[in-house]
LUMKOLTI-501966 format. One record per residue: residue in three letters; x, y, z of N, C-alpha, C in turn. Coordinates in Angstrom, 3 decimals. Atoms other than C-alpha are relative to their C-alpha. Example, Ala and Ser with C-alpha at 12.3 -4.5 7.8 and 13.67 -1.06 7.14 Angstrom:
2
> dodren | npx | npy | npz | capx | capy | capz | cpx | cpy | cpz
> ala | 0.890 | -1.190 | 0.000 | 12.300 | -4.500 | 7.800 | 0.900 | 1.200 | 0.000
> ser | -0.820 | -1.190 | -0.060 | 13.670 | -1.060 | 7.140 | -0.770 | 1.090 | 0.730
END
This chain:
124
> dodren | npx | npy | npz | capx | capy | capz | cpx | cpy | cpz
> unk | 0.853 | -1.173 | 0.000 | 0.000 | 0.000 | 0.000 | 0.892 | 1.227 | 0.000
> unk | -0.499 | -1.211 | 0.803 | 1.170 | 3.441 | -1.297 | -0.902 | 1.034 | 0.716
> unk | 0.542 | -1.353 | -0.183 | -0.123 | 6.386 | 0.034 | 0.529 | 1.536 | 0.200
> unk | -0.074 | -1.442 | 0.973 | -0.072 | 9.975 | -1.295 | -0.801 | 1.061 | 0.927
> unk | 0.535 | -1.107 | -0.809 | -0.839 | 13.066 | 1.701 | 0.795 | 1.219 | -0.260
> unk | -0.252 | -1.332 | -0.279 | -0.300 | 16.693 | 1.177 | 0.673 | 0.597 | 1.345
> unk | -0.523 | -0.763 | -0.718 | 0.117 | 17.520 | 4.598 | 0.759 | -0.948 | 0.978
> unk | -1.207 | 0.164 | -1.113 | 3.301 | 16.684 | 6.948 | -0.695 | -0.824 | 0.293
> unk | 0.264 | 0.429 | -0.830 | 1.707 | 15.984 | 9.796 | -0.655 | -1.514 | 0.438
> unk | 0.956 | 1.041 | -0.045 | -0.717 | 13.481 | 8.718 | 0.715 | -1.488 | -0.743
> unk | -0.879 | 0.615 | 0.625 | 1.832 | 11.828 | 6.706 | 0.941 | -0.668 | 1.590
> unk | -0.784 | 0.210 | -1.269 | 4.011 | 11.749 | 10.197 | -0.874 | -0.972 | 1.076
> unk | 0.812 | 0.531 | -0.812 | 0.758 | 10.378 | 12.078 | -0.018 | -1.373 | -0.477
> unk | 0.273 | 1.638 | 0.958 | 0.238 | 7.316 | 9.251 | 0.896 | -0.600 | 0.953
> unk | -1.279 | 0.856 | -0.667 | 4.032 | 6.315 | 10.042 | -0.512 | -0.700 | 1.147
> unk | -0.225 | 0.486 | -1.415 | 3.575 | 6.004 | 14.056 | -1.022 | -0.733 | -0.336
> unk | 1.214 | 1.240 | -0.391 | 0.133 | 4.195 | 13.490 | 0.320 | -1.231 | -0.560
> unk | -0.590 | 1.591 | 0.621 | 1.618 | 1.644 | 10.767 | 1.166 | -0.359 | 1.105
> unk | -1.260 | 0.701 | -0.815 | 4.851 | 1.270 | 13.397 | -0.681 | -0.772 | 1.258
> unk | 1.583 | 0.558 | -1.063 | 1.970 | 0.851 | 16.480 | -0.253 | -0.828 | 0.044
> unk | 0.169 | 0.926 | 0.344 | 0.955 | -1.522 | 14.815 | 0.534 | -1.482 | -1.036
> unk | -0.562 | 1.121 | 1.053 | 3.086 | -3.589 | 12.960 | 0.188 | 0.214 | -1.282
> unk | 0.109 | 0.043 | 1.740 | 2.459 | -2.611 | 9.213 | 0.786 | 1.066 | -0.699
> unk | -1.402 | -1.277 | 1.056 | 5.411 | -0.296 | 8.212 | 0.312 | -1.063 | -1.239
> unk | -0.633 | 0.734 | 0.604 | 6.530 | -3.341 | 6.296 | -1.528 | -0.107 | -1.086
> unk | 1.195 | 0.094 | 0.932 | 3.433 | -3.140 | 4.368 | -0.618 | 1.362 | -0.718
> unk | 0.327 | -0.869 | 0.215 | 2.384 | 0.474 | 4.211 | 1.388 | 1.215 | 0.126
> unk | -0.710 | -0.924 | -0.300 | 4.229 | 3.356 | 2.828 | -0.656 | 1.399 | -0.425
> unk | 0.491 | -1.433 | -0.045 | 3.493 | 6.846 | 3.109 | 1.097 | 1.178 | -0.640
> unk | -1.142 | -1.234 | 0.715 | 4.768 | 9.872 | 1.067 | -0.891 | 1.158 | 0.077
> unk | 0.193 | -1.455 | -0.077 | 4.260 | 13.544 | 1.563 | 0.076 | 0.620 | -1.392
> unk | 0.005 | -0.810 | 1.766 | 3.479 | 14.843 | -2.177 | -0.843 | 0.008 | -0.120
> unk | 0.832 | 0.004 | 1.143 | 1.193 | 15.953 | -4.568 | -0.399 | -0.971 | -1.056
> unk | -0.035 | 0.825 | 1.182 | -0.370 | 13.737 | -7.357 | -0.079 | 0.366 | -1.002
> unk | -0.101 | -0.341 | 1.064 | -0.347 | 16.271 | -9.680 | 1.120 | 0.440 | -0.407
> unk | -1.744 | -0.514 | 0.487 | 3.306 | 17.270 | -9.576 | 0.670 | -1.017 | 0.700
> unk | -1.130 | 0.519 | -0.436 | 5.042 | 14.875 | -7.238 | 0.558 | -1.158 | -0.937
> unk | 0.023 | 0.719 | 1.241 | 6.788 | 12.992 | -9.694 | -0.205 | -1.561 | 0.287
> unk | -0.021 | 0.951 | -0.808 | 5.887 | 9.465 | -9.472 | 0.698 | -0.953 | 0.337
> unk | -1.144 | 0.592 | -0.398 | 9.082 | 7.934 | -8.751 | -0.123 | -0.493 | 1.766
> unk | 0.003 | -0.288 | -1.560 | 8.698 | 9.076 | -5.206 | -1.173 | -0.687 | 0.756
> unk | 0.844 | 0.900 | -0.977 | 5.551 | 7.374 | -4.251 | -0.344 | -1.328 | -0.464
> unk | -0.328 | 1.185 | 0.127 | 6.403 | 4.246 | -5.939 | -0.583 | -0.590 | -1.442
> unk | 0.792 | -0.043 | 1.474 | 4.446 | 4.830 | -9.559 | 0.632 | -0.784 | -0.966
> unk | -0.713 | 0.920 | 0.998 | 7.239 | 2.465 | -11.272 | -0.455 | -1.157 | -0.139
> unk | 1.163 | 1.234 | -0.022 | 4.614 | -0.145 | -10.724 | -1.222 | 0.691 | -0.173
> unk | 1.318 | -0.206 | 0.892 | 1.133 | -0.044 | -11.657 | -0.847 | -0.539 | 1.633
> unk | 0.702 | -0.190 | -1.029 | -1.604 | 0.004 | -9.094 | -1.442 | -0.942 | -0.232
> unk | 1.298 | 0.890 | 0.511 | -4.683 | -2.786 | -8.954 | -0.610 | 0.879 | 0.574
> unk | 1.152 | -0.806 | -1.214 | -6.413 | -0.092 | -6.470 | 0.278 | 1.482 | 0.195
> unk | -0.373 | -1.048 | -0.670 | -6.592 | 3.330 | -6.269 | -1.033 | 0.838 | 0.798
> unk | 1.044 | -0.087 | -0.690 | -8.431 | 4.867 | -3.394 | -0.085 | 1.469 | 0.196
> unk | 0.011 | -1.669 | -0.395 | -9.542 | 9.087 | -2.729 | -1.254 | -0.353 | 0.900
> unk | 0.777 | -0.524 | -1.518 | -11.520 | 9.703 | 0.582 | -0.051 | 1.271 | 0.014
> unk | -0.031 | -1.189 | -0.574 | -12.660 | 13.379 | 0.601 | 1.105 | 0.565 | -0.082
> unk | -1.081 | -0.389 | -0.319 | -9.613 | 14.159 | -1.070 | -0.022 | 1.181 | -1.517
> unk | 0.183 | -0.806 | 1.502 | -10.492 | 15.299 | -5.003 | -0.560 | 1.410 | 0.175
> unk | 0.547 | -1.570 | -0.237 | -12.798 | 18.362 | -3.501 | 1.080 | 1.321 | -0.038
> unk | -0.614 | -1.578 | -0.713 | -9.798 | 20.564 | -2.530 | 1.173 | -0.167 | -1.310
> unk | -1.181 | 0.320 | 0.823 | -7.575 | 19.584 | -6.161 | -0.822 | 0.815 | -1.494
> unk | 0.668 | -0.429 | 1.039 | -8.324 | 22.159 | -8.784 | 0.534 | -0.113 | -1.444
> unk | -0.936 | 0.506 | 1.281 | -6.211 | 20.625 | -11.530 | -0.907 | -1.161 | -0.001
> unk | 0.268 | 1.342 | -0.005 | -8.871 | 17.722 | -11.750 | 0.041 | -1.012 | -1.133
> unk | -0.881 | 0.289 | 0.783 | -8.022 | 17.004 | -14.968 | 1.136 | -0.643 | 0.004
> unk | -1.480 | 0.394 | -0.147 | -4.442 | 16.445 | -14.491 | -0.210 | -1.259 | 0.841
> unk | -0.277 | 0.686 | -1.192 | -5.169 | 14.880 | -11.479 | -0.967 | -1.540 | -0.273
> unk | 0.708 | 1.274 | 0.729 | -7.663 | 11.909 | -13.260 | 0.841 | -0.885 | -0.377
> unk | -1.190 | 0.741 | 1.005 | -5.163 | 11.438 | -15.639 | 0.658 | -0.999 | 0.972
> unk | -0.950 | 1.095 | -1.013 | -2.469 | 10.422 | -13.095 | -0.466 | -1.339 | 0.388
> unk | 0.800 | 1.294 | -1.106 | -4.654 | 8.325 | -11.316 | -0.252 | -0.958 | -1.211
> unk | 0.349 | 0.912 | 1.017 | -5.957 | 6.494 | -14.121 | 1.436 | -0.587 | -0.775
> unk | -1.021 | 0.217 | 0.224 | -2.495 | 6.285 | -15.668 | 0.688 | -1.340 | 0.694
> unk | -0.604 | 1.278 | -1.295 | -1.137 | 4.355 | -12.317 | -0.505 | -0.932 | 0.404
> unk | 0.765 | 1.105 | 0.229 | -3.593 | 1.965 | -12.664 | 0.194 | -1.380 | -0.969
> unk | -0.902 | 0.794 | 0.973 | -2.968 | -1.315 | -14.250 | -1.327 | 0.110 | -1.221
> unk | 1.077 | -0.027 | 1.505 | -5.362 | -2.215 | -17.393 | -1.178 | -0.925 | 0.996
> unk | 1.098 | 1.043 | -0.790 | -8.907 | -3.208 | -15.596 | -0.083 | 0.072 | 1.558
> unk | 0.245 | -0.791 | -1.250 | -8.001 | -1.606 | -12.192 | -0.820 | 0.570 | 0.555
> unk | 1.752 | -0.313 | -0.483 | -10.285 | -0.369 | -9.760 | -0.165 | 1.936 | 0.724
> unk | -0.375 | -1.552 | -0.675 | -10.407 | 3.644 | -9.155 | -1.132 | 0.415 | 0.615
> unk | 1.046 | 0.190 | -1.061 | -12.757 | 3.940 | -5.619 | 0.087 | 1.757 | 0.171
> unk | 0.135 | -1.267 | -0.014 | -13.690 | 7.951 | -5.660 | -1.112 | 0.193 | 1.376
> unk | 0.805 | -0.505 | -1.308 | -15.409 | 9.198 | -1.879 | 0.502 | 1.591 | -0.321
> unk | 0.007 | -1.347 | 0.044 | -16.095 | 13.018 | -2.636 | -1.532 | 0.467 | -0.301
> unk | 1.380 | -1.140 | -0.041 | -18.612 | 15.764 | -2.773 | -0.288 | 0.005 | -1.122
> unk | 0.654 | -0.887 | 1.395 | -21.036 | 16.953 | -5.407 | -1.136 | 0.657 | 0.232
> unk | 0.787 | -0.709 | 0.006 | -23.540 | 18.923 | -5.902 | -1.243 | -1.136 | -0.443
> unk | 0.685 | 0.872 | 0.247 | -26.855 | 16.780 | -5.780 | -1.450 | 0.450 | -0.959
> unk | 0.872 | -0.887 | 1.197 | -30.057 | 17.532 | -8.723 | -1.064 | 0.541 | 1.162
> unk | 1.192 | -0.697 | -0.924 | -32.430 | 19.989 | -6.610 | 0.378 | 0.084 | 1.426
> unk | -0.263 | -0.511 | -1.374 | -30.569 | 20.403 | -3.982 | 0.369 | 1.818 | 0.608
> unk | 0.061 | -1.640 | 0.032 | -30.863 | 24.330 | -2.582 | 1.431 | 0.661 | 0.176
> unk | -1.623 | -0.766 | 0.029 | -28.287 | 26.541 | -2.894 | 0.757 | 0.464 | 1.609
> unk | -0.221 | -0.640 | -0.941 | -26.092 | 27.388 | -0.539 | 0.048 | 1.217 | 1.035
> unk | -0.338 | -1.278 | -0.528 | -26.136 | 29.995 | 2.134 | 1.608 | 0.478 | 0.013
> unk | -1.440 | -0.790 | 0.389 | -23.414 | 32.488 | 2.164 | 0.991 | -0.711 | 1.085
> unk | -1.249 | 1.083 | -0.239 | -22.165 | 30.916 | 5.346 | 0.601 | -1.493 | -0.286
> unk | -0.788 | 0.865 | 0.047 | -21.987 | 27.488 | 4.586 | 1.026 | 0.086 | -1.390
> unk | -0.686 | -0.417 | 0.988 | -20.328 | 28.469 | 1.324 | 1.556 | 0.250 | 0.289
> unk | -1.145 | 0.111 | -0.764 | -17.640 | 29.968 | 3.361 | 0.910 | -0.654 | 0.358
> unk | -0.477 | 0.752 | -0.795 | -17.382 | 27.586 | 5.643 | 0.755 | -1.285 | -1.231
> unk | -0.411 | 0.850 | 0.568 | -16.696 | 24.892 | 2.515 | 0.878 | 0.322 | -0.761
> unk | -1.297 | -0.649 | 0.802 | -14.505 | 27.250 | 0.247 | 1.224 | 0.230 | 0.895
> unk | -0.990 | -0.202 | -0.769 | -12.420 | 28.352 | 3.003 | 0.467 | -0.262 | 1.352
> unk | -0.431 | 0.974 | -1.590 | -12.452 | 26.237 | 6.243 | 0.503 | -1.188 | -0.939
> unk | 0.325 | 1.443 | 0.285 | -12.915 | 23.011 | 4.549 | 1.222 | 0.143 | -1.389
> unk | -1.680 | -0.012 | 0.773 | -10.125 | 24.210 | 1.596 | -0.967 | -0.462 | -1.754
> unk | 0.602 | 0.642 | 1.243 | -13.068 | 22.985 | -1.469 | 0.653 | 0.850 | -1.459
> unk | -0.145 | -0.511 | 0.804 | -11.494 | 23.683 | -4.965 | -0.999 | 0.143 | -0.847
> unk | 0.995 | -0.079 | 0.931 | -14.538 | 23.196 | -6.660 | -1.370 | -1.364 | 0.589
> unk | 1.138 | 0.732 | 0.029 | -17.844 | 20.942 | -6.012 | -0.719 | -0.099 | -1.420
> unk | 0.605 | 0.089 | 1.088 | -19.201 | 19.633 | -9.143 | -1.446 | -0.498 | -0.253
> unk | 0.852 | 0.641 | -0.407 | -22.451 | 18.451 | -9.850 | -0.077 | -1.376 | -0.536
> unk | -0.467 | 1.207 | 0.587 | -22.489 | 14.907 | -10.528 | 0.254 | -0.419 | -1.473
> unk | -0.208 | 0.451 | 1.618 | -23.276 | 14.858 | -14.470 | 1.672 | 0.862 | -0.059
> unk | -0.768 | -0.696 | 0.417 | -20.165 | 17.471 | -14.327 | 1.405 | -1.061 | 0.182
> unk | -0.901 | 0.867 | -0.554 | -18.027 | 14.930 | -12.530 | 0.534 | -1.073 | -0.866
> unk | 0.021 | 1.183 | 1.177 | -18.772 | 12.087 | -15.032 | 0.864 | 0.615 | -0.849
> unk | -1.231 | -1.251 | 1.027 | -17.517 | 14.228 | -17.845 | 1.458 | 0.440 | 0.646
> unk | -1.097 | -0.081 | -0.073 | -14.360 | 15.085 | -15.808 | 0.756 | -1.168 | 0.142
> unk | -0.487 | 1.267 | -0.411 | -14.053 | 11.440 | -14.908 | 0.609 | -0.587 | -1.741
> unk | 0.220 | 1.025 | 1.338 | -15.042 | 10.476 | -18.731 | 1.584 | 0.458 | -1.050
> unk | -1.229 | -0.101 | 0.123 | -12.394 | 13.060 | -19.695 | 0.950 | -0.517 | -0.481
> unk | -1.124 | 0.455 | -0.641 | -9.693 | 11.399 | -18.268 | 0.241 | -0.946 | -1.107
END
């Protein structure tokens, strides 16, 4: 297992929990980007049966780029598991604060609405 975090800390937290528990020898963790870190560094010289995003595509406004990769590092017939936001059909608009609160607490580069998603997925 391969995994790909933006920030330090959480990258630093993985470590101690795989050591905690036993699974360093199984899980490795890298501090990069997937749209620039090149993929040398998080082990991309192999091909991937699984690739997994948790609440991670919302805050990546290159999503484009960032498909590609993913799909790329995949082997032929691989399985790419997407957990993220969208915008749902008839659902009311946002108020100004939660808007806020999701552009700039929460870090969202964009929310799409699902047909928009497809198309960035289909894209790819």
């Amino acid at each position: 297992v391969v995994g790909v975090e933006l920030q330090k800390q959480l990258v630093d937290a993985g470590v101690r929990l795989n050591d905690a528990t036993g699974m360093s020898h199984l899980v490795s963790l890298v501090c990069g980007d997937m749209c620039s870190t090149p993929p040398s560094e998080y082990g991309a010289e192999l091909s991937f049966t699984h690739v997994i995003s948790l609440l991670v595509i919302l805050h990546i406004k290159d999503r484009a780029g960032l498909f590609t990769k993913l799909l790329e590092s995949l082997v032929f017939g691989g399985v790419l598991y997407i957990e993220d936001m969208v915008l749902t059909p008839g659902a009311k608009p946002w108020t100004v604060e939660e808007a806020d609160l999701l552009y700039n607490t929460v870090g969202a580069a964009i929310i799409p609405s699902q047909q928009e998603y497809k198309e960035h997925l289909e894209a790819a």
